[in-house]
VOMI-319625 format. One record per atom (N, C-alpha, C): residue number from 1; atom name; x, z, y. Coordinates in nm, 3 decimals, m for minus. Layout:
num,atomo,u,w,v
NUM,CA,X,Z,Y .
...
This chain:
num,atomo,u,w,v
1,N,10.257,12.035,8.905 .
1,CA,10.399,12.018,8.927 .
1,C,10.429,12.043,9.074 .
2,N,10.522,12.126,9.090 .
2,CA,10.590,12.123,9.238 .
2,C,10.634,12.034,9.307 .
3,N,10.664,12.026,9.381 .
3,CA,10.714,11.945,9.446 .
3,C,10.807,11.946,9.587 .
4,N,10.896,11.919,9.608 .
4,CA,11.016,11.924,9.709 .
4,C,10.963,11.967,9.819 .
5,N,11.027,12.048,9.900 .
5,CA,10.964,12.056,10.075 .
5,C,10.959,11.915,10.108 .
6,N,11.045,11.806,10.072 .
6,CA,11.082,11.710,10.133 .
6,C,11.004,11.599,10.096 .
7,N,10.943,11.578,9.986 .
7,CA,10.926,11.511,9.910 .
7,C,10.804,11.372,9.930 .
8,N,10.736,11.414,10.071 .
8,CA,10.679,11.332,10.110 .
8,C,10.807,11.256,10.220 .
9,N,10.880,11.271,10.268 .
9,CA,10.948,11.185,10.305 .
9,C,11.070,11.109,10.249 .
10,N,11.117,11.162,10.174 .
10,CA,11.181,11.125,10.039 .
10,C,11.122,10.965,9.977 .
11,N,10.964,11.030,9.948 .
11,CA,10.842,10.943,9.932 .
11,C,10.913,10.842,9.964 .
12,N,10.871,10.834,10.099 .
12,CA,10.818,10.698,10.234 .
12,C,10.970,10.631,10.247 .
13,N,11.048,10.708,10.249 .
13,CA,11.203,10.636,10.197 .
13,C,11.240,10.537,10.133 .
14,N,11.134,10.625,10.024 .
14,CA,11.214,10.519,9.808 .
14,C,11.067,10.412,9.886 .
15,N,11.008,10.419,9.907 .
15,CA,10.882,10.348,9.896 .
15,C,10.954,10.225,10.011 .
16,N,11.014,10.177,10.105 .
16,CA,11.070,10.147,10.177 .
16,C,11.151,10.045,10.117 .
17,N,11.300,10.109,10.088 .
17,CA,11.396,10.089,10.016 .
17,C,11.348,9.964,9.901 .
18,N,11.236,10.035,9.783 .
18,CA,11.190,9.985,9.699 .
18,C,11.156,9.832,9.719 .
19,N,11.040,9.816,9.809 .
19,CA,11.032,9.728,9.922 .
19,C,11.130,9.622,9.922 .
20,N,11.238,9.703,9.996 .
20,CA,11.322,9.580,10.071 .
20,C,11.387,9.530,9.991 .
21,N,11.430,9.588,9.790 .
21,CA,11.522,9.537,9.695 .
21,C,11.366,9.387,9.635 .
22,N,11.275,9.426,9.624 .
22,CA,11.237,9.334,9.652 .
22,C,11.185,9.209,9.698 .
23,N,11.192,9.268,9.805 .
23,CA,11.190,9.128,9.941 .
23,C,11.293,9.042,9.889 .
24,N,11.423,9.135,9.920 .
24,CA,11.579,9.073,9.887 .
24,C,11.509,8.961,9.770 .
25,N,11.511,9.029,9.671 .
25,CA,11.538,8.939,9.528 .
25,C,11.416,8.808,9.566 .
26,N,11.320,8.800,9.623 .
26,CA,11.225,8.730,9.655 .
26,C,11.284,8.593,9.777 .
27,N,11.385,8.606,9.798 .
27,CA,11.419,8.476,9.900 .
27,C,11.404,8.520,10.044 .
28,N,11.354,8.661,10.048 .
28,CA,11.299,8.675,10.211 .
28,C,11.470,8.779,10.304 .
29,N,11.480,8.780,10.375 .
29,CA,11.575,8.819,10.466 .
29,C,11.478,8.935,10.502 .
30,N,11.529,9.059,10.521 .
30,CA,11.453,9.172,10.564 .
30,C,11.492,9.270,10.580 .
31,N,11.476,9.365,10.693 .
31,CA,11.584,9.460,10.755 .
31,C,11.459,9.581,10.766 .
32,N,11.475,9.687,10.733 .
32,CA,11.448,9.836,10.756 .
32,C,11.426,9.843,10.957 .
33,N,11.332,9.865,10.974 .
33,CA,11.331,9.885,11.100 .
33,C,11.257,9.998,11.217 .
34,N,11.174,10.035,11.132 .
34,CA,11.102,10.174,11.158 .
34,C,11.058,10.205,11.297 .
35,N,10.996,10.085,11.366 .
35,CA,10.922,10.067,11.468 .
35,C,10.748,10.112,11.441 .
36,N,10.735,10.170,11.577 .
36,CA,10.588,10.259,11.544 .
36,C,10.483,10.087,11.538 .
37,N,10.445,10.092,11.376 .
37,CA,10.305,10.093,11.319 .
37,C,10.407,9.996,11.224 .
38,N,10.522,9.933,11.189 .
38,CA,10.575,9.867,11.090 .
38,C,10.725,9.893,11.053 .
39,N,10.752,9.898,10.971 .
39,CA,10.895,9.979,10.903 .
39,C,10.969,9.852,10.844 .
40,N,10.917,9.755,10.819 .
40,CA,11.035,9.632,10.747 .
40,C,10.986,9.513,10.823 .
41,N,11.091,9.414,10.846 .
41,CA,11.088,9.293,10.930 .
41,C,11.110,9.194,10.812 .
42,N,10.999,9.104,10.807 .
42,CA,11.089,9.000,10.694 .
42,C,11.070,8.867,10.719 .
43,N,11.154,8.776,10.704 .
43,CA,11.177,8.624,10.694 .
43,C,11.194,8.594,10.553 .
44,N,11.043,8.509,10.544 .
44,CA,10.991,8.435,10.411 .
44,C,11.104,8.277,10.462 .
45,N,11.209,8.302,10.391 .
45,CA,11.244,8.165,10.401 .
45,C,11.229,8.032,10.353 .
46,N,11.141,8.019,10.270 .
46,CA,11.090,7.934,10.235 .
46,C,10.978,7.884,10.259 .
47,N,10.866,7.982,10.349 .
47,CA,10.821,7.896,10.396 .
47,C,10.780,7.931,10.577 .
48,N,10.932,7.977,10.588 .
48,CA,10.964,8.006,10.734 .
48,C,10.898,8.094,10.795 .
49,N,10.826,8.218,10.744 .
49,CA,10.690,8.236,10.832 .
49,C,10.835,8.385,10.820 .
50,N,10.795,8.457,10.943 .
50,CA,10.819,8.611,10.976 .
50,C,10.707,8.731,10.980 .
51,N,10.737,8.840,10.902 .
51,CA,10.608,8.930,10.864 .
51,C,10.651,9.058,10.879 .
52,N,10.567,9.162,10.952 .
52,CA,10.616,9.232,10.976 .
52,C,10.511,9.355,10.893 .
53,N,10.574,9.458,10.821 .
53,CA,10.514,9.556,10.713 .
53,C,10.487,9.643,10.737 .
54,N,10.378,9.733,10.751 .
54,CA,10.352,9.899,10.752 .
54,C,10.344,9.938,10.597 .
55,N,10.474,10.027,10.568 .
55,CA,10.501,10.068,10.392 .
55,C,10.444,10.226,10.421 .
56,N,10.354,10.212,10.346 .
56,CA,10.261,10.307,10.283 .
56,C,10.269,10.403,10.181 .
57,N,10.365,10.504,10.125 .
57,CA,10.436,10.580,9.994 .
57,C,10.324,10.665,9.932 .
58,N,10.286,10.730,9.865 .
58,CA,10.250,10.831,9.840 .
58,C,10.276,10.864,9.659 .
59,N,10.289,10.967,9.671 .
59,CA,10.306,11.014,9.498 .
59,C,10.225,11.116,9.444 .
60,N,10.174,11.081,9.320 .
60,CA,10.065,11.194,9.272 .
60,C,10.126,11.224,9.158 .
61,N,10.010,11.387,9.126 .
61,CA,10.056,11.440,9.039 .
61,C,9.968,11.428,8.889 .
62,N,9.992,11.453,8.820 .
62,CA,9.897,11.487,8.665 .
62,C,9.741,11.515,8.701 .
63,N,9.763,11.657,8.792 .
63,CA,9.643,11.695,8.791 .
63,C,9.553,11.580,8.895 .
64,N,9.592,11.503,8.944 .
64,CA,9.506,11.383,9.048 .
64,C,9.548,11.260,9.028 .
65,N,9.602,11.214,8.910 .
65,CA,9.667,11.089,8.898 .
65,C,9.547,10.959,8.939 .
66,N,9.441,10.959,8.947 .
66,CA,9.387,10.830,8.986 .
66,C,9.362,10.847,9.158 .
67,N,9.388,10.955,9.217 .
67,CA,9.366,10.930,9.365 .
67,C,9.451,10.849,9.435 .
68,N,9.405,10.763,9.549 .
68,CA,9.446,10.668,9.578 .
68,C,9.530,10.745,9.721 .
69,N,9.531,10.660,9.842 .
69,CA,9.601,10.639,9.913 .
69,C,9.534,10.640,10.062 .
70,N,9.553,10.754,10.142 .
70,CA,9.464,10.755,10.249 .
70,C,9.540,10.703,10.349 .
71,N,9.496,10.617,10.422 .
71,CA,9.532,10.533,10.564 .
71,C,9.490,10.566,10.670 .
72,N,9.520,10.604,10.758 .
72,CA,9.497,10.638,10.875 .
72,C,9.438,10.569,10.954 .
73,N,9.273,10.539,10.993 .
73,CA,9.235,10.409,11.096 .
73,C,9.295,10.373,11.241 .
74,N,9.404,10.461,11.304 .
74,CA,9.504,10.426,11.419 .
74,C,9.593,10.348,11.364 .
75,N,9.594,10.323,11.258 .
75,CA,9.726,10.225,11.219 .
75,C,9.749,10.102,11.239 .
76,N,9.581,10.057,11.217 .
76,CA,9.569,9.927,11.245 .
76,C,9.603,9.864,11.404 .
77,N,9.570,9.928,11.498 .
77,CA,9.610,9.850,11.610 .
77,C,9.738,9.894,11.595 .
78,N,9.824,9.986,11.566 .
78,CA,9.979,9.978,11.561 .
78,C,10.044,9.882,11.482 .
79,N,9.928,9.836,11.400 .
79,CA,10.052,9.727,11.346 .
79,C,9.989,9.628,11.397 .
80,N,9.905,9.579,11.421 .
80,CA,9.896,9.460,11.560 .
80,C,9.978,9.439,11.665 .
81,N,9.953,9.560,11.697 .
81,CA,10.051,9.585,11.835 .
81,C,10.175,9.531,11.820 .
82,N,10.254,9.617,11.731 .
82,CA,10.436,9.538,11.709 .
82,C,10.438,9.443,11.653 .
83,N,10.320,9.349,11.559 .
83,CA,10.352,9.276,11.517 .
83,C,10.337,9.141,11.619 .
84,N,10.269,9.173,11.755 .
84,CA,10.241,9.083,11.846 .
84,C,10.423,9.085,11.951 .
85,N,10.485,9.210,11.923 .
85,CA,10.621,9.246,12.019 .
85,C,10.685,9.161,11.940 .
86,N,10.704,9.121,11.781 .
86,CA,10.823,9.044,11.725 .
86,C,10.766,8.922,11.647 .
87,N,10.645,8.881,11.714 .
87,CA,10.600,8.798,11.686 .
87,C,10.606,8.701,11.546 .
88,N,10.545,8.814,11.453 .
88,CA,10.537,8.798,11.313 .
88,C,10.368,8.861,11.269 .
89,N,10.347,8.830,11.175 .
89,CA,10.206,8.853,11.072 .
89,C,10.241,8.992,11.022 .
90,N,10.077,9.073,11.053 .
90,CA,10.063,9.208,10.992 .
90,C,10.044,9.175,10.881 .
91,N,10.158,9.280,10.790 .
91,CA,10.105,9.310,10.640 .
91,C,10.137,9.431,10.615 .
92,N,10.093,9.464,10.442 .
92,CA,10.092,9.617,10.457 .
92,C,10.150,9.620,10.280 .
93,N,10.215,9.741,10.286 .
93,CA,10.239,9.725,10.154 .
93,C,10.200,9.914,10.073 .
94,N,10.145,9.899,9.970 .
94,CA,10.099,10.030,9.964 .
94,C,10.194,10.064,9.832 .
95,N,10.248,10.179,9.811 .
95,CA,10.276,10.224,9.682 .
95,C,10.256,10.328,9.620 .
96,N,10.211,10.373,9.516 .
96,CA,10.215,10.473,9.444 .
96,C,10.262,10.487,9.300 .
97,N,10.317,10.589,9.343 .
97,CA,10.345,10.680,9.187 .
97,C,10.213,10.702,9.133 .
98,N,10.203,10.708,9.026 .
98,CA,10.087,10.705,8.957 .
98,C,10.126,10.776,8.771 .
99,N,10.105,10.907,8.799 .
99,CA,10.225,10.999,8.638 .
99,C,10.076,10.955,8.579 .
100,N,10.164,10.976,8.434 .
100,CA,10.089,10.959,8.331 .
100,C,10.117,11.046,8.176 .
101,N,10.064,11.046,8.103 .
101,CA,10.123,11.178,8.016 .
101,C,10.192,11.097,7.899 .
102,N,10.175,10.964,7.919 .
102,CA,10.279,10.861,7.841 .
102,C,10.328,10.783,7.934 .
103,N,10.441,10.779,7.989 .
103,CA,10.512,10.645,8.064 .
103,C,10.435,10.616,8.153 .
104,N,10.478,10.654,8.292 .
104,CA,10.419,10.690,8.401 .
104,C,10.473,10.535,8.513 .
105,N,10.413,10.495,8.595 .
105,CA,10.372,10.376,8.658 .
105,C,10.393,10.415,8.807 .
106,N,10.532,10.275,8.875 .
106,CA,10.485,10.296,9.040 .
106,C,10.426,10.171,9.021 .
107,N,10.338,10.142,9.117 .
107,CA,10.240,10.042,9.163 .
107,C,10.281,10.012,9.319 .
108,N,10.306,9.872,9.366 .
108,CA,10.363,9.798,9.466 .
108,C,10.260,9.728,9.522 .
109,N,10.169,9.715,9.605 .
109,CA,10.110,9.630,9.634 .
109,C,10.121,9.576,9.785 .
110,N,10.167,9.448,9.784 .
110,CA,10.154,9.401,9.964 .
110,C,10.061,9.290,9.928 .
111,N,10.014,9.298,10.059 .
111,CA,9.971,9.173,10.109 .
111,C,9.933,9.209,10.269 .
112,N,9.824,9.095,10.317 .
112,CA,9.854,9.093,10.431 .
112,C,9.756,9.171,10.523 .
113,N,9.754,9.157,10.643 .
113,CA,9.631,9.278,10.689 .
113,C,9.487,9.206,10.698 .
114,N,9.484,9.095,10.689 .
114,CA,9.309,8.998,10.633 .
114,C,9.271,9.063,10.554 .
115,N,9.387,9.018,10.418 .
115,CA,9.338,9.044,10.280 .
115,C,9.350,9.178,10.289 .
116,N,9.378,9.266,10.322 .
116,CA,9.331,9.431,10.288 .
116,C,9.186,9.491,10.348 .
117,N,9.139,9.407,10.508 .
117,CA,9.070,9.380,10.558 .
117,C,8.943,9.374,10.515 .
118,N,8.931,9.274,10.395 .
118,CA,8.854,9.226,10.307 .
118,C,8.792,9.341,10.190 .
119,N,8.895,9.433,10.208 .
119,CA,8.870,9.512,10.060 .
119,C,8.788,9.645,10.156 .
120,N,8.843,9.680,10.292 .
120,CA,8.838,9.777,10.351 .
120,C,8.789,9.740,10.521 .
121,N,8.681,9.653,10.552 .
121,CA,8.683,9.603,10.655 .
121,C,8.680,9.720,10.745 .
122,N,8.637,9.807,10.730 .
122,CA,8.625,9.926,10.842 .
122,C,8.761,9.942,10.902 .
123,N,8.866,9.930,10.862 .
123,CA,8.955,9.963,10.887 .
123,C,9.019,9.877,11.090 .
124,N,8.944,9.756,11.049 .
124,CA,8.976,9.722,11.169 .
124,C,8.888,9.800,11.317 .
125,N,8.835,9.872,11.290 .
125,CA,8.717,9.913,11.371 .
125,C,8.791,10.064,11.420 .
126,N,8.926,10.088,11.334 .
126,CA,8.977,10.233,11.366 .
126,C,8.959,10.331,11.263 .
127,N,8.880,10.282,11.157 .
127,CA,8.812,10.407,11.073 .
127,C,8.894,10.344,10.960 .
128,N,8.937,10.499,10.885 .
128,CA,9.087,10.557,10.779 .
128,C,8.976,10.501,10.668 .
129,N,9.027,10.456,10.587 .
129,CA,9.031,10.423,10.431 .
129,C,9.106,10.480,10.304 .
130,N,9.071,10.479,10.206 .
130,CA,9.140,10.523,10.082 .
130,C,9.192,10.401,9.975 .
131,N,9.294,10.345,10.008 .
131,CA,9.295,10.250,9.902 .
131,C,9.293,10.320,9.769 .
132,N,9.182,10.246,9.693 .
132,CA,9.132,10.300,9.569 .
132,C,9.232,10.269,9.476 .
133,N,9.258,10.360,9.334 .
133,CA,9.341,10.327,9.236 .
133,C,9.266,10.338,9.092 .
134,N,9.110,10.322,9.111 .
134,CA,9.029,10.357,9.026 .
134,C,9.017,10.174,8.943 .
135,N,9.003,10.246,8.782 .
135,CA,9.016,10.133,8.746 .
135,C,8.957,9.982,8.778 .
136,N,8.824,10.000,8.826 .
136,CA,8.746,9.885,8.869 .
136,C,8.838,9.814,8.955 .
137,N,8.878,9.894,9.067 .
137,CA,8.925,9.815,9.146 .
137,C,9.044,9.775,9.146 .
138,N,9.149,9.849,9.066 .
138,CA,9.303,9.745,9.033 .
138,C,9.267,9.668,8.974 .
139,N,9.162,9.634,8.855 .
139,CA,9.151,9.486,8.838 .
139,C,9.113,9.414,8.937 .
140,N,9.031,9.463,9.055 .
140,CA,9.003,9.371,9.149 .
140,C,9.125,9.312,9.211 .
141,N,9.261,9.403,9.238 .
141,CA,9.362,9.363,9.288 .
141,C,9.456,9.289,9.205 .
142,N,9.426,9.308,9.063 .
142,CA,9.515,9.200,8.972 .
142,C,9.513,9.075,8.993 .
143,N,9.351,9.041,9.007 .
143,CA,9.311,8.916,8.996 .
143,C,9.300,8.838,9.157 .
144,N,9.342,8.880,9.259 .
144,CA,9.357,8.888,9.365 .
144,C,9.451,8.770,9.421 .
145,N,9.431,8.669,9.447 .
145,CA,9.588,8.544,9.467 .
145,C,9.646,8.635,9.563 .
146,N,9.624,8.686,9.647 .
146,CA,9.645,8.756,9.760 .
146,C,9.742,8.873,9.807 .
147,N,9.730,8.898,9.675 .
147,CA,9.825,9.073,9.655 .
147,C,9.899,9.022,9.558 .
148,N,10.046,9.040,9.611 .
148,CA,10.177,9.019,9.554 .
148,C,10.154,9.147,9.500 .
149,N,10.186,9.227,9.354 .
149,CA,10.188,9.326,9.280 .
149,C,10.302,9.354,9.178 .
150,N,10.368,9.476,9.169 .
150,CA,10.447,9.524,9.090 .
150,C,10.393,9.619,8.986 .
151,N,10.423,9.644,8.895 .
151,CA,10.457,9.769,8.793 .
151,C,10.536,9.802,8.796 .
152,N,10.555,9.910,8.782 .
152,CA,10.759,9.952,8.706 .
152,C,10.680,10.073,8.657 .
153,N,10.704,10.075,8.534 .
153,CA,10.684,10.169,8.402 .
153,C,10.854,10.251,8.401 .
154,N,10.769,10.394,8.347 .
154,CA,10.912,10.460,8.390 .
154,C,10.866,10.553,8.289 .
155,N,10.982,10.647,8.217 .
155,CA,10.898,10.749,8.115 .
155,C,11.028,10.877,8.127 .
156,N,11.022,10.975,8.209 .
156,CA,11.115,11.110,8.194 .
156,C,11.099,11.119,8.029 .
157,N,11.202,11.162,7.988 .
157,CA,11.180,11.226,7.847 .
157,C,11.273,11.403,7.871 .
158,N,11.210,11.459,7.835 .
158,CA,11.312,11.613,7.832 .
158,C,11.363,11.648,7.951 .
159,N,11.275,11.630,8.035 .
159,CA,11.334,11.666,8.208 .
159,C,11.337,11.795,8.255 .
160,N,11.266,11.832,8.193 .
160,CA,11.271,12.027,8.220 .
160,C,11.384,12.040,8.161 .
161,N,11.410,12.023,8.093 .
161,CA,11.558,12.041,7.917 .
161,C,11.665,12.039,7.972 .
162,N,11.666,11.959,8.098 .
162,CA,11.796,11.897,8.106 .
162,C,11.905,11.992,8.114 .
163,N,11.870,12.065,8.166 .
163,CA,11.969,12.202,8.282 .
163,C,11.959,12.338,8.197 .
């Protein structure tokens, strides 16, 4: 499948956006902010804490639907860094599109930069990771207290047709 000139930033947009309708609905106060190494500011009001997010988009196609999500190992001190300027907790939130040839899946995952830490310790050291989307390991992230997680099941029907 083709795909837009644009479409990786488009991506990192909806992936954003997506984000912040759920922060919203979640009790947290949270503003779009797109400071280098974190893009959303949020106030957990309930239990007062402020967190600051590096949102992570990416979308795959048919032909690669289980590849995951490559991270860049400079990221990590960038989101240290600003998260030490607005004095809030690194977290990270990853998403992917994930097509499927029946009812195709975005996948939401935040949590915080420990717990990703844990899955990917290299990462603090500077060195890029792949968050995996292979089955072993989303069950590892299901069962995870740690990783707040979404589905949203979605199914085009007749999308070529339309026009």
């Amino acid at each position: 499948m083709d795909k837009s000139d644009r479409h990786s930033k488009i991506t990192g947009d909806f992936g954003e956006h997506f984000l912040l309708y759920f922060l919203s609905k979640h009790n947290y106060e949270a503003a779009l902010i797109d400071y280098t190494g974190i893009d959303i500011l949020a106030y957990d009001k309930t239990r007062n804490k402020k967190i600051g997010i590096s949102v992570k988009a990416r979308s795959r196609t048919l032909l690669r639907p289980t590849d995951g999500l490559l991270v860049h190992g400079g990221n990590y001190e960038k989101i240290i860094s600003s998260c030490k300027y607005f004095d809030c907790e690194p977290w990270i939130c990853i998403i992917i599109d994930k097509p499927q040839e029946q009812g195709s899946k975005i996948f939401l995952f935040l949590l915080s930069l420990d717990a990703l830490c844990k899955y990917y310790p290299n990462f603090k050291t500077g060195k890029e990771f792949t968050f995996s989307m292979a089955t072993t390991q989303l069950n590892k992230y299901n069962n995870d207290q740690n990783i707040f997680k979404i589905e949203f099941e979605y199914k085009a029907s007749k999308w070529t047709n339309a026009y």
